[in-house]
N, C-alpha and C positions, 0 to 999 in steps of 0.2 A: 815745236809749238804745243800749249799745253790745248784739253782740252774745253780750257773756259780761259781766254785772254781780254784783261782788260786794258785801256789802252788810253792815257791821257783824261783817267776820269775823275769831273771835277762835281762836286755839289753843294749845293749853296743854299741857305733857308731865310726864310724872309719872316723878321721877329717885327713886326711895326714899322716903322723906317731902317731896319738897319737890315742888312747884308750878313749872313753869317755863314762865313766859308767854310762847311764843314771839311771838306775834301779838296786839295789844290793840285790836283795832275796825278791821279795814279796812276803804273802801268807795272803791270806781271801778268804771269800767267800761272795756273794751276793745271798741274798733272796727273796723270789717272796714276792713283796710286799715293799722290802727296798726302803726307800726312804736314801742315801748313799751319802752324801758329802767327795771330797779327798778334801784336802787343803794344804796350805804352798806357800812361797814365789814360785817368779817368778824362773827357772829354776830347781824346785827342783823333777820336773819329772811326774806332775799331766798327760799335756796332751799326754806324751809318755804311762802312765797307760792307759789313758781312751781310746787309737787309738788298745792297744792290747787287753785291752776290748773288745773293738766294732768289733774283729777281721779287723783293718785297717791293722794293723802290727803285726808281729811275735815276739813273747820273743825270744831271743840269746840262753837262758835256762832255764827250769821250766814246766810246764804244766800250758795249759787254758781248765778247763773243762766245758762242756756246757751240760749239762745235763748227766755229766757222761763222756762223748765221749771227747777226748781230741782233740781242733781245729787245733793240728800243725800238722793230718794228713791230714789235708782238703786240696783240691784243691783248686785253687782262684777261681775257678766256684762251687766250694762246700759253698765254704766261701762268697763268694758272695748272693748266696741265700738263704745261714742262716739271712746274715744280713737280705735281704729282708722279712724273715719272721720272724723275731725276736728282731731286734734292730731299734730305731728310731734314729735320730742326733740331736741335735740341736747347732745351732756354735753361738758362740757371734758377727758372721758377717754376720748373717740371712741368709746365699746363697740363696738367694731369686732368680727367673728368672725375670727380669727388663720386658720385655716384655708380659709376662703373669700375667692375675689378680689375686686375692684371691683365686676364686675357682678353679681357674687353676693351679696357686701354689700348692695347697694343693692335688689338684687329680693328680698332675706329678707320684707319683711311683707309682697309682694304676695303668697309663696308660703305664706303662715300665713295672710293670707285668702284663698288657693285661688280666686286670681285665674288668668284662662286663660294659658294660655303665649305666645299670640301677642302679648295683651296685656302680659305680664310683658313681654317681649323690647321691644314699640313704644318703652314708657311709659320703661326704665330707658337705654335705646339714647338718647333724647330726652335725657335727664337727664345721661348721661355726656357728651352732648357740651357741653351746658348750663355743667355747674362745670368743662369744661375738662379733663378726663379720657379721653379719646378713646384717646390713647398708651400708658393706662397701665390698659386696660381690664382685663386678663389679672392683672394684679400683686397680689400679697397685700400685707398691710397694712403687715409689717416690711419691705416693697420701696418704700416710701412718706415721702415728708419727713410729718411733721407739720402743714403746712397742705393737703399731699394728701390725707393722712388725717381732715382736718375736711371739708374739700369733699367728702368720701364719702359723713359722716358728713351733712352738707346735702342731698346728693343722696338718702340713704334716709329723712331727715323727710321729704322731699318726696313720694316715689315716689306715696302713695298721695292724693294732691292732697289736703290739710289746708288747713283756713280758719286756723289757727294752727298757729304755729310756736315751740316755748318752748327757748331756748338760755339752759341756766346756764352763765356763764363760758365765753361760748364761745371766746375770745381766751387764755383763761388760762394753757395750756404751749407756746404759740406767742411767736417771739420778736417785737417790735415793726412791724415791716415786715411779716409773713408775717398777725399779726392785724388789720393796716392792711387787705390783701387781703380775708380773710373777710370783714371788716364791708362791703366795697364790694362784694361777691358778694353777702351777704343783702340789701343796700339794693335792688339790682340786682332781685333776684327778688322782694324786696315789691313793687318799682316794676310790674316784668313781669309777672309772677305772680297777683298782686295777692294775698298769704299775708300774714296776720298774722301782726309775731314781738314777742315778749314776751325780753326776754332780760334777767338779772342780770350786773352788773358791778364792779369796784372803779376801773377805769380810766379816767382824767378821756379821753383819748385814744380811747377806746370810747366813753364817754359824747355825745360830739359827734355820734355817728350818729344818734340819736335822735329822731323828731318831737316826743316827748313824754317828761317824766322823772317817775319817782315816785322821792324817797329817803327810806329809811325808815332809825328810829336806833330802836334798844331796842324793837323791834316793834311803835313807830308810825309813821305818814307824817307824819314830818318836813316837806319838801315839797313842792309839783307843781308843774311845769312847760311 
Protein backbone atom coordinates (compact mmCIF):
# COMPACT_ATOMS: atom_id res chain seq x y z
CA UNK A 1 0.00 0.00 0.00
CA UNK A 2 1.27 3.30 -1.04
CA UNK A 3 1.73 6.09 1.09
CA UNK A 4 -1.23 8.33 -0.21
CA UNK A 5 -4.20 5.80 -1.40
CA UNK A 6 -7.08 6.96 -3.03
CA UNK A 7 -10.07 4.95 -3.40
CA UNK A 8 -13.33 5.07 -5.55
CA UNK A 9 -12.96 8.97 -5.78
CA UNK A 10 -15.48 10.61 -7.56
CA UNK A 11 -16.24 14.60 -8.06
CA UNK A 12 -18.77 16.50 -9.54
CA UNK A 13 -19.36 20.34 -10.15
CA UNK A 14 -22.42 22.03 -10.27
CA UNK A 15 -22.57 24.62 -13.39
CA UNK A 16 -26.27 25.96 -13.03
CA UNK A 17 -28.64 23.09 -13.42
CA UNK A 18 -26.26 20.73 -14.81
CA UNK A 19 -23.96 17.99 -13.15
CA UNK A 20 -20.50 17.88 -14.32
CA UNK A 21 -18.72 14.74 -13.51
CA UNK A 22 -15.37 15.76 -13.27
CA UNK A 23 -14.04 12.40 -11.84
CA UNK A 24 -16.01 8.95 -12.05
CA UNK A 25 -14.46 6.37 -9.38
CA UNK A 26 -10.69 6.85 -9.06
CA UNK A 27 -8.55 4.35 -7.27
CA UNK A 28 -4.55 4.08 -6.94
CA UNK A 29 -2.31 4.57 -4.79
CA UNK A 30 1.05 6.56 -4.74
CA UNK A 31 4.47 5.33 -3.48
CA UNK A 32 7.19 6.83 -1.60
CA UNK A 33 9.64 7.24 -4.19
CA UNK A 34 7.00 7.11 -7.37
CA UNK A 35 7.87 9.28 -9.82
CA UNK A 36 3.80 9.12 -11.26
CA UNK A 37 2.61 10.89 -14.59
CA UNK A 38 -1.47 11.42 -15.02
CA UNK A 39 -2.19 12.21 -18.58
CA UNK A 40 -4.90 12.62 -21.35
CA UNK A 41 -6.31 15.45 -23.27
CA UNK A 42 -7.37 18.86 -22.16
CA UNK A 43 -10.58 18.54 -19.76
CA UNK A 44 -10.27 14.98 -18.96
CA UNK A 45 -9.82 15.70 -15.26
CA UNK A 46 -5.92 15.56 -14.57
CA UNK A 47 -5.73 18.89 -12.57
CA UNK A 48 -9.09 18.30 -10.60
CA UNK A 49 -6.94 14.82 -9.64
CA UNK A 50 -3.81 16.44 -8.76
CA UNK A 51 -5.82 19.69 -6.49
CA UNK A 52 -7.58 16.52 -4.48
CA UNK A 53 -4.11 15.12 -4.32
CA UNK A 54 -2.62 17.96 -2.92
CA UNK A 55 -5.53 18.14 -0.49
CA UNK A 56 -6.66 21.74 -2.48
CA UNK A 57 -10.04 20.17 -3.00
CA UNK A 58 -12.29 17.45 -1.60
CA UNK A 59 -13.59 14.22 -3.67
CA UNK A 60 -17.81 14.56 -3.75
CA UNK A 61 -16.91 10.69 -2.88
CA UNK A 62 -14.36 8.22 -2.10
CA UNK A 63 -11.47 8.24 0.36
CA UNK A 64 -7.95 10.11 0.26
CA UNK A 65 -5.74 8.47 2.43
CA UNK A 66 -2.52 9.85 3.72
CA UNK A 67 -0.82 7.59 5.45
CA UNK A 68 -3.62 5.71 6.52
CA UNK A 69 -5.77 8.56 7.90
CA UNK A 70 -8.39 9.53 5.60
CA UNK A 71 -7.97 13.79 4.65
CA UNK A 72 -11.95 14.36 4.40
CA UNK A 73 -11.88 14.47 8.14
CA UNK A 74 -9.37 17.22 8.29
CA UNK A 75 -10.03 20.58 9.02
CA UNK A 76 -8.70 23.24 6.48
CA UNK A 77 -6.27 24.18 9.14
CA UNK A 78 -5.52 20.48 9.47
CA UNK A 79 -5.30 20.30 5.88
CA UNK A 80 -3.38 23.25 5.47
CA UNK A 81 -0.42 22.06 7.56
CA UNK A 82 -0.20 18.67 6.19
CA UNK A 83 0.34 20.33 2.91
CA UNK A 84 2.87 22.45 4.52
CA UNK A 85 4.66 19.52 5.66
CA UNK A 86 4.22 17.17 3.08
CA UNK A 87 3.46 18.47 -0.30
CA UNK A 88 5.40 20.84 -2.66
CA UNK A 89 3.36 22.62 -5.95
CA UNK A 90 4.77 23.44 -8.76
CA UNK A 91 2.32 25.30 -11.61
CA UNK A 92 3.09 25.73 -15.19
CA UNK A 93 2.79 29.49 -14.35
CA UNK A 94 5.65 29.61 -11.82
CA UNK A 95 3.58 31.78 -9.23
CA UNK A 96 6.71 33.26 -8.61
CA UNK A 97 6.57 36.70 -6.37
CA UNK A 98 7.59 39.54 -9.15
CA UNK A 99 9.03 41.42 -6.35
CA UNK A 100 11.20 39.10 -4.45
CA UNK A 101 14.55 37.45 -5.86
CA UNK A 102 15.62 33.80 -5.99
CA UNK A 103 16.54 33.39 -2.71
CA UNK A 104 13.76 34.97 -1.54
CA UNK A 105 11.40 33.05 -3.65
CA UNK A 106 12.51 30.02 -2.54
CA UNK A 107 12.74 30.87 1.36
CA UNK A 108 8.75 32.34 1.16
CA UNK A 109 7.29 29.11 3.04
CA UNK A 110 10.01 28.52 5.30
CA UNK A 111 9.35 32.27 6.38
CA UNK A 112 5.18 31.52 6.73
CA UNK A 113 6.28 28.47 8.83
CA UNK A 114 8.51 30.72 10.88
CA UNK A 115 11.25 28.59 10.43
CA UNK A 116 14.62 29.94 12.03
CA UNK A 117 16.76 32.12 9.80
CA UNK A 118 19.88 30.23 10.12
CA UNK A 119 18.05 27.42 8.92
CA UNK A 120 15.98 29.40 6.19
CA UNK A 121 19.57 30.51 4.87
CA UNK A 122 21.31 26.39 5.24
CA UNK A 123 18.28 24.87 3.68
CA UNK A 124 17.58 27.53 0.48
CA UNK A 125 21.69 28.09 0.03
CA UNK A 126 21.65 24.00 -0.48
CA UNK A 127 18.78 24.32 -2.82
CA UNK A 128 20.12 27.14 -5.05
CA UNK A 129 23.12 25.53 -5.66
CA UNK A 130 21.08 22.12 -6.23
CA UNK A 131 18.85 23.46 -9.46
CA UNK A 132 21.78 25.28 -10.56
CA UNK A 133 21.18 28.90 -9.52
CA UNK A 134 24.11 29.95 -7.72
CA UNK A 135 24.73 32.92 -10.40
CA UNK A 136 21.68 34.00 -10.42
CA UNK A 137 20.82 34.13 -6.65
CA UNK A 138 20.21 38.00 -6.33
CA UNK A 139 17.92 38.11 -9.74
CA UNK A 140 14.02 38.72 -9.74
CA UNK A 141 11.98 36.75 -11.81
CA UNK A 142 11.57 39.00 -14.99
CA UNK A 143 15.72 38.85 -14.95
CA UNK A 144 15.02 35.00 -15.60
CA UNK A 145 14.60 32.61 -18.85
CA UNK A 146 11.58 30.56 -18.25
CA UNK A 147 13.25 27.35 -17.40
CA UNK A 148 15.13 29.49 -14.65
CA UNK A 149 12.13 30.51 -13.47
CA UNK A 150 10.63 26.72 -13.23
CA UNK A 151 13.95 25.67 -11.39
CA UNK A 152 12.99 28.30 -8.75
CA UNK A 153 9.87 27.31 -8.73
CA UNK A 154 11.37 23.34 -7.94
CA UNK A 155 13.60 24.78 -5.69
CA UNK A 156 10.61 26.26 -3.36
CA UNK A 157 8.44 22.91 -3.61
CA UNK A 158 11.29 21.59 -2.22
CA UNK A 159 12.58 24.11 0.44
CA UNK A 160 10.46 22.59 2.93
CA UNK A 161 11.61 18.73 2.29
CA UNK A 162 7.92 17.32 1.04
CA UNK A 163 7.52 13.43 0.66
CA UNK A 164 5.47 14.65 -2.55
CA UNK A 165 5.95 16.70 -5.06
CA UNK A 166 2.72 17.53 -7.42
CA UNK A 167 3.67 19.56 -10.85
CA UNK A 168 0.71 20.29 -13.14
CA UNK A 169 2.11 21.03 -16.60
CA UNK A 170 5.18 21.53 -15.40
CA UNK A 171 6.84 21.69 -19.15
CA UNK A 172 3.98 23.53 -20.57
CA UNK A 173 5.37 27.41 -21.36
CA UNK A 174 8.74 26.17 -21.75
CA UNK A 175 10.04 25.49 -25.17
CA UNK A 176 11.18 21.75 -26.06
CA UNK A 177 14.82 21.57 -24.97
CA UNK A 178 14.35 23.85 -21.85
CA UNK A 179 11.23 21.20 -20.72
CA UNK A 180 13.79 18.22 -21.81
CA UNK A 181 15.90 19.99 -18.78
CA UNK A 182 13.33 20.32 -16.04
CA UNK A 183 12.09 16.69 -16.33
CA UNK A 184 15.92 15.54 -15.99
CA UNK A 185 16.14 17.97 -12.80
CA UNK A 186 12.91 16.33 -11.27
CA UNK A 187 14.19 12.71 -12.13
CA UNK A 188 17.47 13.80 -10.75
CA UNK A 189 16.05 14.88 -7.35
CA UNK A 190 13.37 11.95 -6.95
CA UNK A 191 16.46 9.79 -7.68
CA UNK A 192 18.66 12.09 -4.88
CA UNK A 193 15.96 13.26 -2.86
CA UNK A 194 14.17 10.49 -2.72
CA UNK A 195 10.55 13.17 -3.33
CA UNK A 196 7.67 11.88 -4.75
CA UNK A 197 6.33 13.65 -7.85
CA UNK A 198 2.94 13.28 -9.31
CA UNK A 199 2.89 15.42 -12.19
CA UNK A 200 0.09 16.00 -15.29
CA UNK A 201 0.78 16.03 -18.79
CA UNK A 202 -0.31 16.25 -22.48
CA UNK A 203 3.23 15.62 -23.83
CA UNK A 204 4.19 12.11 -25.25
CA UNK A 205 7.95 13.65 -24.83
CA UNK A 206 7.16 14.40 -21.02
CA UNK A 207 5.45 11.15 -20.71
CA UNK A 208 8.73 8.95 -21.11
CA UNK A 209 9.99 10.34 -17.79
CA UNK A 210 7.81 8.41 -15.99
CA UNK A 211 8.06 5.18 -13.79
CA UNK A 212 4.62 4.84 -13.87
CA UNK A 213 1.52 6.26 -16.02
CA UNK A 214 -2.12 6.62 -15.27
CA UNK A 215 -4.22 8.16 -18.40
CA UNK A 216 -7.32 9.10 -17.79
CA UNK A 217 -10.35 10.08 -20.73
CA UNK A 218 -13.76 11.65 -19.69
CA UNK A 219 -12.75 11.34 -15.88
CA UNK A 220 -11.94 7.73 -15.79
CA UNK A 221 -8.57 5.77 -15.81
CA UNK A 222 -8.54 4.80 -19.17
CA UNK A 223 -5.13 3.07 -18.46
CA UNK A 224 -2.07 2.18 -16.25
CA UNK A 225 1.10 1.67 -16.82
Amino acid sequence: MGFIVLEDVKKNYHLGKTIVHALKGISFSIEEGDFLSIVGPSGCGKTTLLNIIGCIDKPTSGNVLFDGRDVAGLSDDQEALMRLKNIGFIFQTFNLVPVLNVVENIELPLVLARIPAAERKKRVNFLVELVGLADFAEHKPDELSGGQRQRVAIARALVHKPRLIIADEPTANLDSVTGGHIMEEMKRLNKEEGVSFVFSTHDPAVMKYAKRTIRLKDGEMDHVS
